[in-house]
C-alpha positions in Angstrom: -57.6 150.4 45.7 -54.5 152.2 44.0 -52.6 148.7 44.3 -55.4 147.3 42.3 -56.1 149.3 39.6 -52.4 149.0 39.2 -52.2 145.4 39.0 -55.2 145.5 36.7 -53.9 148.1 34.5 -50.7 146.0 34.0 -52.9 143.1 33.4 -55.1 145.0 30.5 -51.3 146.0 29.0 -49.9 142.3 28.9 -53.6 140.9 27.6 -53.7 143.8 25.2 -49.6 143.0 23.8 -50.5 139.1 23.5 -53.6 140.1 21.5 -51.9 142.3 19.3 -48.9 139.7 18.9 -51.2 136.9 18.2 -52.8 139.6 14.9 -49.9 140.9 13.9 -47.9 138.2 13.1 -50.9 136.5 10.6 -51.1 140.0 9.7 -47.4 140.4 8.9 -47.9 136.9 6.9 -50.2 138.1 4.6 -49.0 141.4 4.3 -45.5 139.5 2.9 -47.8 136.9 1.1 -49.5 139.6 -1.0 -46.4 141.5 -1.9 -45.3 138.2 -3.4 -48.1 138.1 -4.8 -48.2 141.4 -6.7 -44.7 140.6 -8.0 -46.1 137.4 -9.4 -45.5 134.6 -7.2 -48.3 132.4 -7.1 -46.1 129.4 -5.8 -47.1 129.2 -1.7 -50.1 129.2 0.3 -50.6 131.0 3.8 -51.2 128.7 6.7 -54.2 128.6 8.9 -52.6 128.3 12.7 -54.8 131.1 14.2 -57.9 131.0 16.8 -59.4 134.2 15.2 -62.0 133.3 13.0 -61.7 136.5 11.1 -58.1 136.5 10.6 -58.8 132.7 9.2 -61.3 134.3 6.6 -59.2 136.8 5.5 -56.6 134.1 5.0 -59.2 132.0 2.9 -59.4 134.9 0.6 -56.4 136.0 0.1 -55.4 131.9 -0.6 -58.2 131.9 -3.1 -57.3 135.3 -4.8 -53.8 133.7 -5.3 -55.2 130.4 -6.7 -57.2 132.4 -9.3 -54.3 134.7 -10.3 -52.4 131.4 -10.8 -55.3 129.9 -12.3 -55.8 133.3 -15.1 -51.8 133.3 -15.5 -51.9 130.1 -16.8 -54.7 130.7 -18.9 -53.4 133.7 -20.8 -49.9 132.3 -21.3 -51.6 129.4 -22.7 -54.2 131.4 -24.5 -51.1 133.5 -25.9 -49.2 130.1 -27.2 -52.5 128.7 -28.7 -52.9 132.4 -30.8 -49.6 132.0 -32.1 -50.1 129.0 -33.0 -53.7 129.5 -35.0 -51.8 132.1 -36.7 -48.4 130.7 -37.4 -50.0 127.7 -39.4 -51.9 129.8 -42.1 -48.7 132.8 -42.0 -46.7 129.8 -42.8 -48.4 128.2 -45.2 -49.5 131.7 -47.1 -45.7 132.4 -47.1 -44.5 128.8 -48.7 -46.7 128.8 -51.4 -46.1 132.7 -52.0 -41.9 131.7 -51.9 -42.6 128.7 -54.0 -43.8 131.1 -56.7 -41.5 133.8 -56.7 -39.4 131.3 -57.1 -40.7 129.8 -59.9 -41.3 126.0 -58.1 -44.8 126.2 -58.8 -46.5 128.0 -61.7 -49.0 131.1 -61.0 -52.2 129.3 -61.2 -55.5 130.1 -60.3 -56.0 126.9 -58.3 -53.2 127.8 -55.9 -54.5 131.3 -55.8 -58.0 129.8 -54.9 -55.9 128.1 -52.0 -54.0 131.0 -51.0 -57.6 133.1 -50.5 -59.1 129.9 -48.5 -56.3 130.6 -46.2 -56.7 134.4 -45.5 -60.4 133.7 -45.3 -59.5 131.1 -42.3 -57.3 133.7 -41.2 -59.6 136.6 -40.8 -62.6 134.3 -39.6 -60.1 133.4 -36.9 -59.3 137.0 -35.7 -63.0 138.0 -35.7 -63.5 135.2 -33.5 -61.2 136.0 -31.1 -62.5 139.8 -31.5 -65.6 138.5 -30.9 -65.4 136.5 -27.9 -63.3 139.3 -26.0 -66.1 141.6 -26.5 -68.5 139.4 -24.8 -66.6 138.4 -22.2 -65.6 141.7 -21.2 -69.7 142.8 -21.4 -68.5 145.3 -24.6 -70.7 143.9 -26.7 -73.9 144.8 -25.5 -77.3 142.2 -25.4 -80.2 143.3 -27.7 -82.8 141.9 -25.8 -86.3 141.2 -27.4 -89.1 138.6 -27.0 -88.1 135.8 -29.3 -89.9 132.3 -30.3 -87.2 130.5 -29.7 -88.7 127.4 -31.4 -89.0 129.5 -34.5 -85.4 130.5 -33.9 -84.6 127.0 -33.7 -86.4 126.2 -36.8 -85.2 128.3 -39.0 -81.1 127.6 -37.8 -82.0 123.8 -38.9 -83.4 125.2 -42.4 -80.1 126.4 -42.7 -78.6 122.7 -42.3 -80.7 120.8 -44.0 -78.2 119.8 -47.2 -75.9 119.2 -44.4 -78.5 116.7 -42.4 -79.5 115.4 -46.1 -76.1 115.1 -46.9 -74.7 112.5 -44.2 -78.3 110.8 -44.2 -79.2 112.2 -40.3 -82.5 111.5 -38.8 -83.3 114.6 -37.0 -85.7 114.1 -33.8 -86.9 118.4 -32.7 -89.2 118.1 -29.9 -90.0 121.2 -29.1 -92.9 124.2 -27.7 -93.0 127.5 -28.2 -91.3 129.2 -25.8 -91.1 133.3 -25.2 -88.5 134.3 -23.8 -85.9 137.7 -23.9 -82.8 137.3 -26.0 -80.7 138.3 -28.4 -81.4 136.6 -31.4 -78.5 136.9 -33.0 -76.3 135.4 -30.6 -78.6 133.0 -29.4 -78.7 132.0 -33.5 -75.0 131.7 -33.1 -75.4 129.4 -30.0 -77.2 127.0 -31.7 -75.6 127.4 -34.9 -72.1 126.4 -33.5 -73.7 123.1 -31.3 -75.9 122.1 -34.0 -72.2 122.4 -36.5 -70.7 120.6 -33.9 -73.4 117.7 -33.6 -73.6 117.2 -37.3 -69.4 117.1 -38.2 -69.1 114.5 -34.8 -71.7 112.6 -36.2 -71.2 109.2 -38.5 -73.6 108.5 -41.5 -77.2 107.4 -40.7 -76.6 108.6 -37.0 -79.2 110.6 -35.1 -79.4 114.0 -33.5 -82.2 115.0 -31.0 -83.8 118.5 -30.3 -85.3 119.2 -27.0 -86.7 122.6 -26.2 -88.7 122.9 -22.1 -89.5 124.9 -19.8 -87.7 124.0 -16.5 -89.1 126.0 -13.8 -88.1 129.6 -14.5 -85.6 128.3 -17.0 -85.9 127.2 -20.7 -83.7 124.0 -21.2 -82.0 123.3 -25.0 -80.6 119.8 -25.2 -78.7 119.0 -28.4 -78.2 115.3 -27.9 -76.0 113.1 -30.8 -74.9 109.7 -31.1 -71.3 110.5 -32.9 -67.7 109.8 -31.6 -68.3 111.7 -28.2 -65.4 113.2 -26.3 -62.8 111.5 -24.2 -63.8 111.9 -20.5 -60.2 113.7 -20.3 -61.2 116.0 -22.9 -64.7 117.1 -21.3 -63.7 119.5 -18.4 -61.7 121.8 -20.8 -64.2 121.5 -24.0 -65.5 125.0 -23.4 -61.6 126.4 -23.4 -60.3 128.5 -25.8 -58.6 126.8 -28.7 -59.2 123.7 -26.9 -59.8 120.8 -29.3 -60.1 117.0 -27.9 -58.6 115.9 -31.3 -56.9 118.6 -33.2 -56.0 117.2 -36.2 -58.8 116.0 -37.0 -60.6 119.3 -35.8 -58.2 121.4 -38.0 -58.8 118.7 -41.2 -62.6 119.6 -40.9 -61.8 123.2 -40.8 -62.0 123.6 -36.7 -60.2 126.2 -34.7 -61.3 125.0 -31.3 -63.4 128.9 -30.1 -66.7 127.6 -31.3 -67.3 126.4 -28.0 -65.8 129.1 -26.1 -67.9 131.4 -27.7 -71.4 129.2 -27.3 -70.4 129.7 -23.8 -69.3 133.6 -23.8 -73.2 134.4 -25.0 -74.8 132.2 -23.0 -73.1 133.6 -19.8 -74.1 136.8 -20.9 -77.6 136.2 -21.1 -77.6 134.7 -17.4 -77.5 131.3 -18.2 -75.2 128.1 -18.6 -74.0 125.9 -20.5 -73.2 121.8 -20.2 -71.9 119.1 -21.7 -72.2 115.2 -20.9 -70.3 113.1 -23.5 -69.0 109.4 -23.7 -66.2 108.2 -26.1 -67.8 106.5 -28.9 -71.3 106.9 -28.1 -72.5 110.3 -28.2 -72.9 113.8 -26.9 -75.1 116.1 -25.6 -75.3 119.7 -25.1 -77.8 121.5 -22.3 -78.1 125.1 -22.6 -80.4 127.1 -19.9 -81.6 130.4 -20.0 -83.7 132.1 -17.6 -87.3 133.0 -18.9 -87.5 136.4 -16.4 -84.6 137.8 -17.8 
């Protein structure tokens, strides 16, 4: 019996050192994987070699917190380029024309001042966006929630367009009910502000944009549907970006700075809901915002 229990005690000690082997060394891996990863190194990937199903999990994770890490790196050195750009281009501008002046080049006139202020005003409506957009996303600016018609809503943001629709000769198709629902109605206003902006400036002469307001289930479902220039199926994954625009020059000629969208879809995550967008090149867009009713 003493023979026995010491065989079987040796056993338990070389079972229990292969079983400890076999987790430390993943262990050790991802120990070194997530110091790399602190110091910024989003480069490699841990491998999945082991027969333990919650070391693999754990391996998953920690793959996928790298990828997003990666993923938000890239986003705010891009985000950082694409504010210094916005910026540079009315600075630079504001600074010519002032140099040009003190210089004497051009005369002191009031239609270059006019020109000057249309460039700060671009400027500062640019900053409050960006202001604006970091506040919702980081839940700072907080929802005022009450019961809202949102086909009223609806109504009266189109009232607002109408020398715009009359303008480019638009036929305008709102089908619509009344809907109840909880929101904000000043960024919901904002929502469909931006979209219905967007709709009419992509829009040719005589073209047509379509209104849908449903309920869905436990959703209510906008659709803002056009038939202008569309976006390039490229261009459609990122349209919701910041400072992405699918054509920029001739986004920036028509006075776009490529956050509309980002913002649309700031507020609309904040309310719950979500935002779409199915487009084709040269034949049209549309837009499908839902919003939970039992919100």
């Amino acid at each position: 019996m003493a023979g026995i229990s010491i065989f079987v005690f040796l056993v338990a000690i070389v079972i229990a050192i292969w079983i400890a082997r076999d987790l430390s060394r993943p262990l050790r891996q991802i120990v070194s994987f997530t110091q790399a990863v602190a110091s910024g190194d989003y480069r490699n990937q841990l491998p999945q070699q082991t027969q333990i199903v919650e070391v693999n999990a754990l391996v998953n994770v920690t793959n996928e917190l790298s990828r997003q890490l990666s993923k938000n790196q890239a986003l705010r050195e891009r985000l950082s380029s694409d504010i210094a750009h916005e910026l540079r281009t009315p600075l630079t501008t504001i600074q010519g024309s002032l140099e040009a002046m003190i210089d004497g080049i051009w005369p002191i006139d009031e239609a270059r001042l006019v020109s000057l202020n249309d460039e700060v005003i671009r400027l500062t409506h640019l900053i409050n966006n960006i202001e604006n957009i970091a506040s919702i996303e980081h839940r700072e600016d907080k929802l005022i929630k009450v019961d809202t018609d949102l086909s009223k809503l609806i109504q009266q943001v189109l009232n607002n367009f109408q020398s715009n629709l009359e303008e480019k000769r638009i036929t305008l198709d709102y089908q619509t009910e009344k809907i109840i629902v909880a929101i904000d109605p000043n960024k919901i206003n904002q929502v469909i502000t931006n979209l219905l902006s967007n709709a009419i400036k992509f829009t040719q002469t005589k073209g047509k944009i379509i209104i849908t307001l449903k309920r869905v289930v436990d959703n209510v479902v906008l659709t803002i549907e056009d038939n202008g220039s569309g976006i390039a199926e490229k261009d459609v994954p990122h349209v919701f970006d910041h400072f992405y625009m699918a054509d920029p020059a001739r986004n920036r000629q028509q006075g776009g700075q490529g956050i509309g969208l980002a913002i649309v879809k700031a507020i609309v995550v904040a309310h719950g809901g979500s935002v779409s967008v199915d487009s084709e090149l040269g034949v049209g867009t549309i837009f499908t915002v839902k919003l939970p009713l039992n919100n």
